[in-house]
N, C-alpha and C positions, 0 to 999 in steps of 0.2 A: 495482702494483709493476713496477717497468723490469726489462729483463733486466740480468742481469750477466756477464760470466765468469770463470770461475774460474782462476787462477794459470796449470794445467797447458795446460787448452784455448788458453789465450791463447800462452803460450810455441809450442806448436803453430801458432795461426795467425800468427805473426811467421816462423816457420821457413818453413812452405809458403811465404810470401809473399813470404820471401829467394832458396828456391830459384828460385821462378818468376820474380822479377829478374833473377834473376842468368843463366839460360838460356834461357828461353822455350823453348816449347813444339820438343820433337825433329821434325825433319823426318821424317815416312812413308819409309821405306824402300823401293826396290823389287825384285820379283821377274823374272827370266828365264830361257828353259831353251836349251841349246846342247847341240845343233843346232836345236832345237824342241821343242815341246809335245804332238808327234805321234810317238812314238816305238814301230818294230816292236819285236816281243817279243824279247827275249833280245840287244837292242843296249844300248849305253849312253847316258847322259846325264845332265850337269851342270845341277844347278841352281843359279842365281847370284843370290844376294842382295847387294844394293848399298845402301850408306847413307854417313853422311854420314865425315870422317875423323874419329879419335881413340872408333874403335868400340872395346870390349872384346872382346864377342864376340856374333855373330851366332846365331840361331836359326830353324833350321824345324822347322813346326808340320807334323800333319798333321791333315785339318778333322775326318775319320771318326771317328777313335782320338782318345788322347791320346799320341799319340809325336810325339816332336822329337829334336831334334838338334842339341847347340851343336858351335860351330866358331868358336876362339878363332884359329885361320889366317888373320888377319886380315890383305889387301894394302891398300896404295893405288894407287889407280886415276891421283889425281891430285891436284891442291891442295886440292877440296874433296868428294871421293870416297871413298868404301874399299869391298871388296868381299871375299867368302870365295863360297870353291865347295863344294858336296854332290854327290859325282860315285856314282852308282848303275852299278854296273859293267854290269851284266844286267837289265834290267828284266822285271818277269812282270807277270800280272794284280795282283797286289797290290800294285805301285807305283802304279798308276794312281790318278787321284784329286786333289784338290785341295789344294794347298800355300800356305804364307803365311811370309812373314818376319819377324821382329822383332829387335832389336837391344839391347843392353846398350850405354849407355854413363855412365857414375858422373855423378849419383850415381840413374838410375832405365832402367828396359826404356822403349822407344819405343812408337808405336803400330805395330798391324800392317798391311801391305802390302797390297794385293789379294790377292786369291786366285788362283793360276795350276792352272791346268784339264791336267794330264798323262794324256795317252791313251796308250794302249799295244794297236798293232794289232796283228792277228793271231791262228788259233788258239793253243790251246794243247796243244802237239802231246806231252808227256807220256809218254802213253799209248803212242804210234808205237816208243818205244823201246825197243829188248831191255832186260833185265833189268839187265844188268850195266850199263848204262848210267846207269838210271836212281838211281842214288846222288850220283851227281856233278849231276846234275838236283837232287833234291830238297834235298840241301846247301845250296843258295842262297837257301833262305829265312829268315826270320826276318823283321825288323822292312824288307829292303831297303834299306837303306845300309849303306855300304861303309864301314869302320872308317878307312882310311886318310884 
């Protein structure tokens, strides 16, 4: 007996077959950090994710966890560019780490980017501060990005 298919899988595979005509396959997006990928503690830094244009919305990953972060802020860079920024006000130890981008654009997510390696030198000096201090210290954590 031959194979066959059945109605539904066939509809299926005419669909997938249309969409990958009709777009081929999404370009890799990529990642960058401004000023750098080396950042002392308690400075800031943007991370930039760039793809191609008519993005919806960009996402970072982070590799450790499972947290991300869309960002529908979508610019164009240029005719066949777009970029969105993740600007981390204050970095601690817990930003460090490795980051990746990926993108939404209708009708499916892209693949993801490389992984960009964020260092964060310096101690962590905590401890060093009076009491009263340290509230406005420890306030700033959480997940490490900045709502805005």
């Amino acid at each position: 007996g031959g194979t066959f298919l059945t109605g539904a899988s066939l509809a299926v595979l005419c669909l997938a077959q249309t969409i990958h005509t009709q777009e081929g396959p999404l370009p890799r997006p990529s990642i960058s950090a401004e000023p750098g990928t080396v950042i002392p503690l308690g400075r800031p830094v943007t991370l930039q994710c760039r793809g191609p244009v008519g993005v919806y919305a960009f996402r970072l990953e982070r590799e450790d966890r499972f947290e991300y972060k869309d960002n529908y802020n979508v610019f164009r860079l240029g005719p066949f560019e777009s970029e969105a920024r993740f600007r981390i006000d204050s970095v601690s130890e817990a930003n460090a780490g490795l980051y990746r981008c990926i993108y939404y654009k209708t009708p499916r997510w892209s693949e993801h980017s490389d992984y960009l390696d964020l260092v964060v030198k310096g101690e962590d000096v905590t401890w060093t501060l009076p009491q009263s201090q340290l509230g406005t210290v420890t306030g700033t954590e959480g997940s490490g990005f900045d709502a805005s």
